[in-house]
N, C-alpha and C positions, 0 to 999 in steps of 0.2 A: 504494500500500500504506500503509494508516495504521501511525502510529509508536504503539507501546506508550507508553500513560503511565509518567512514572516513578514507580516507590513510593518513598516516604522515610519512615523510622524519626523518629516526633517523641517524643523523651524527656522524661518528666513532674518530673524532678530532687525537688530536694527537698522532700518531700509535705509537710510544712507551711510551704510558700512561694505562692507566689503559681503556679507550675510548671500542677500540677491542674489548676487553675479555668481557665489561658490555654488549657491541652490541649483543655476540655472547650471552648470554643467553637469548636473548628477543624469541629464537624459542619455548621455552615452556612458556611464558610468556603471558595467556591468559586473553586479555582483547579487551572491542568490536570498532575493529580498527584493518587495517591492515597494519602494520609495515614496512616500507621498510630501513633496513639498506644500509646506503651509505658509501662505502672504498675500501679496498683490499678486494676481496674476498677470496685468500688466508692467507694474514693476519688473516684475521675473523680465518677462518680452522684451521689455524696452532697455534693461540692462544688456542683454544677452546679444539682440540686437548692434544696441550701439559698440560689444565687444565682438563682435563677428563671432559668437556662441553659437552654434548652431543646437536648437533649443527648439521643438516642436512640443507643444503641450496640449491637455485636454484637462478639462474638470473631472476631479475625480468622484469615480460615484464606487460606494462600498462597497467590496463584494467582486469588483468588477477583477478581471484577469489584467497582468503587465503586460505593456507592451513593447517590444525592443527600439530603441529610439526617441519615446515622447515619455516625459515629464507630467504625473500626478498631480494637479494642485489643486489644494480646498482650498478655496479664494476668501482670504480675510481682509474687506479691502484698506486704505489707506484713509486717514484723516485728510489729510491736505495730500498734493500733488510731492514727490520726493527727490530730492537734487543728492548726485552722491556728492559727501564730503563735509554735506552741507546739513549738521542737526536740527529738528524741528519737534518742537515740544508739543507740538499739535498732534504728533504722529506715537505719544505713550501709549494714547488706551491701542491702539492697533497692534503695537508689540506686545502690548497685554493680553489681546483679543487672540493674538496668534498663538501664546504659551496655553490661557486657557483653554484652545482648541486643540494644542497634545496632548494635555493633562485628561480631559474628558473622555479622549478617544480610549486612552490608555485606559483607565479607568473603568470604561463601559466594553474594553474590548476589542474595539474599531481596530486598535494599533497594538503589536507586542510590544512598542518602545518609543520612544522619542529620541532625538539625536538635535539638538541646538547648537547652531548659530550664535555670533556674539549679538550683544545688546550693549544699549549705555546708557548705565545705571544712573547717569546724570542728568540726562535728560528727561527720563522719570521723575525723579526728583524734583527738575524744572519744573512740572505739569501736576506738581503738588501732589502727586503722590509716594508717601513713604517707600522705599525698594533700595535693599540692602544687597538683593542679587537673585539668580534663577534660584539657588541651593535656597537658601532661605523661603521664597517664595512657592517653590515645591512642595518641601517642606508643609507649610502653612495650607496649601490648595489642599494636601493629600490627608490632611490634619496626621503627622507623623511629627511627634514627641520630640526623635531628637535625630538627624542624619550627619552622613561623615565623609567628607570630602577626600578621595582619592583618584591622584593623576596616573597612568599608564604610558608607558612608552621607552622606547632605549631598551628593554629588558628589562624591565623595573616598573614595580607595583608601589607607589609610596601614598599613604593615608597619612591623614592630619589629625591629632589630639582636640587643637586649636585652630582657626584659622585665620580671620581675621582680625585682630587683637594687635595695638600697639605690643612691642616685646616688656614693656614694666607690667601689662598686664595679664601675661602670662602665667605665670606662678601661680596667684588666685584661683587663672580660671582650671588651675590641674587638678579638679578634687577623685577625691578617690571614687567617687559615685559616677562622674563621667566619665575617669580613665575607664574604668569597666563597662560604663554601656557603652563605649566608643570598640574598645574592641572585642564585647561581643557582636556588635553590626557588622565589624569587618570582618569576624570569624564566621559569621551564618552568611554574609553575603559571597566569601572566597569558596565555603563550600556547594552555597546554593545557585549560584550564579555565574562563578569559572569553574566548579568542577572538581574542588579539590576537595578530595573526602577528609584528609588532617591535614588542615591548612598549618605554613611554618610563617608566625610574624616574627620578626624583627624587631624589636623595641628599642627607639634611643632614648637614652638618658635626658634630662634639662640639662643641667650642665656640665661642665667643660670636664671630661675625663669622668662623666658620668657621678661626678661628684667628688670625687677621689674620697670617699670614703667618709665623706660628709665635713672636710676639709674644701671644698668649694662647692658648698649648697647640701640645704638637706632632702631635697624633694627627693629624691632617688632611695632615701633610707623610709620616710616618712610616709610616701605618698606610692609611689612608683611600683617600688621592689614589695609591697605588701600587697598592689592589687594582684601581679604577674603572679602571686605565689597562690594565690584565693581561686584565680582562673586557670591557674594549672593543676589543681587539687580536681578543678573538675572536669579537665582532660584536655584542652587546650595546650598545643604545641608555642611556647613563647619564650624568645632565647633575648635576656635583657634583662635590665639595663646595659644598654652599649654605647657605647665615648662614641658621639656622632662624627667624632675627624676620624674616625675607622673602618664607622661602620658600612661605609661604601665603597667595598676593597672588593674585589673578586674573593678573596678567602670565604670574606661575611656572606657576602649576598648568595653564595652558590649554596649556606646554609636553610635560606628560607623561601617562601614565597612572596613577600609582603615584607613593608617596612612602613612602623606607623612611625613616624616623627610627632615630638613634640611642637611645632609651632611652624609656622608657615615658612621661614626663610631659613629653618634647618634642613628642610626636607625638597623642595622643590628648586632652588636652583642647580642641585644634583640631577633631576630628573630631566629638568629642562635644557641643562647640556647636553646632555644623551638624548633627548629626542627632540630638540624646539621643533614645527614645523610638522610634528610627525604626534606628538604624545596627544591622551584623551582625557578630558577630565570627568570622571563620571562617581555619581551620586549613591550614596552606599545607605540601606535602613529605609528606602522609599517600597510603597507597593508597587510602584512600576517603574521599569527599566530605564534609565534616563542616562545618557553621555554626551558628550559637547567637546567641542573643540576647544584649543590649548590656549586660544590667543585672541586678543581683544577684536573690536572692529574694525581697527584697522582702515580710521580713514584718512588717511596718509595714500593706501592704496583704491580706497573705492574707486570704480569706475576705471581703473588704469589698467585694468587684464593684466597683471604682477602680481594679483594677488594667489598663492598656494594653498592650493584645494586640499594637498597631503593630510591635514589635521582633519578636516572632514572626514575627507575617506578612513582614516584611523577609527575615526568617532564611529562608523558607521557599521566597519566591520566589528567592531569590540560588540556594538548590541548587538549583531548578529550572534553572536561568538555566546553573547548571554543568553539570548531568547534559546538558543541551541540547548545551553546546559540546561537552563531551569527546565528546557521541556525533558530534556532524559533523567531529571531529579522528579518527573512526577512520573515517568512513568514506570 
């Protein structure tokens, strides 16, 4: 019996970014999954268009079969008319309009996943709406407690403790209640969603030489090394606290699957060396599958056909890669 393709929700974020124009090349973009871009439909056209894209699209209706060549799209239209380059605070609820239309599908079904485009978070803001970002907003849509932000790419899995937080504000926010739901999400989501039946995390320390012994900081005695020992009591594979100037040595990493860093600029400009261009950032603790690409909007590039699809396509295949696992975990 052949297995249904999965459908994935690919959202077109911020219409004068680079978002569009990546959307509009997914029509020759062959991989097995069928795509449904979510935005302007004319947008899509007229980017594509004006890039010599070649880009044949149809309105997508549920259900329906892919086809080789032409482009999916559920048409969410536009507040105002969109210039690339050019931000328009007119045009938030539409980027809003677009997320809630993957979140729904995903939700009701329509979609195994979503895969997003950048957005700009400022612009929202502009248009007086609170918006701290997708993660957070997800989050809130899918009413989930608490999610955990992990980039992919280069060979390397790295999850965040923390994420966005000045670094004085870090320490606080390490309580031992969070270290532990942070990574139980990432242990149920490595095995439920890549595959790995005893997932190996990597734990770094806070600070420098993991504390050296509570000689520079006590989080690692206090906080750290007591939840690691609680969640290995209950079967959980977790090798840490580890002096983060180490822990990303070929010895380390060929240890584990996963590395959760403490704070945002421990863990991620490792990853981003090893993959800029190429890594995904996707959402861990949601009921639905959600990845995105690594890099802002990018409007520096909008509209100049420079801009690198690679990060898309990563994002797209990793939700494949998931919808895959989760379905041979239920059946």
């Amino acid at each position: 019996m052949s297995v249904a393709l999965p459908v994935l929700a690919i959202t077109c974020g911020e219409p004068a970014g680079v978002g569009p124009e990546l959307v509009a090349t997914l029509a020759h973009h062959s991989v097995a999954a069928h795509l449904i871009a979510i935005g302007d439909r004319d947008l899509i056209a007229a980017r594509a268009t004006a890039l010599g894209i070649p880009a044949t699209q149809r309105d997508w209706v549920p259900g329906s079969a892919r086809e080789a060549g032409v482009l999916d799209v559920l048409h969410v239209p536009l507040g105002v008319p969109s210039q690339a380059c050019v931000l328009n605070a007119a045009n938030a609820a539409h980027v809003l309009a677009i997320l809630d239309s993957a979140i729904d599908g995903c939700m009701d079904g329509r979609f195994d996943a979503m895969v997003t485009a950048p957005l700009h978070k400022g612009v929202i803001n502009d248009a007086g709406v609170p918006f701290t970002g997708h993660t957070e907003y997800l989050a809130e849509r899918t009413h989930t407690d608490r999610v955990v932000m992990m980039l992919a790419g280069g060979g390397l899995r790295v999850a965040l403790a923390t994420t966005h937080l000045a670094l004085k504000d870090v320490p606080a926010a390490l309580t031992a209640a969070s270290l532990t739901q942070t990574l139980q999400i990432l242990h149920a989501d490595l095995r439920q969603r890549f595959g790995l039946a005893q997932p190996r995390i990597l734990v770094a320390g806070l600070n420098p030489h993991a504390g050296e012994s509570g000689h520079m900081g006590r989080e690692e005695i206090d906080v750290i090394s007591p939840v690691l020992d609680a969640l290995r009591a209950q079967g959980m594979t977790l090798i840490g606290p580890l002096p983060a100037d180490t822990l990303f040595t070929p010895h380390q990493l060929e240890r584990g699957d996963a590395v959760l860093a403490m704070y945002h600029d421990q863990g991620l400009p490792v990853l981003k060396y090893a993959s800029f261009g190429g890594g995904v950032n996707i959402t861990l603790g949601l009921p639905i599958i959600r990845t995105s690409v690594d890099h802002g909007t990018a409007l520096d590039l909008a509209g100049t056909g420079r801009a690198d699809p690679g990060s898309l396509h990563a994002a797209i295949t990793c939700a494949i890669d998931m919808v895959a696992a989760q379905r041979r975990g239920r059946t």
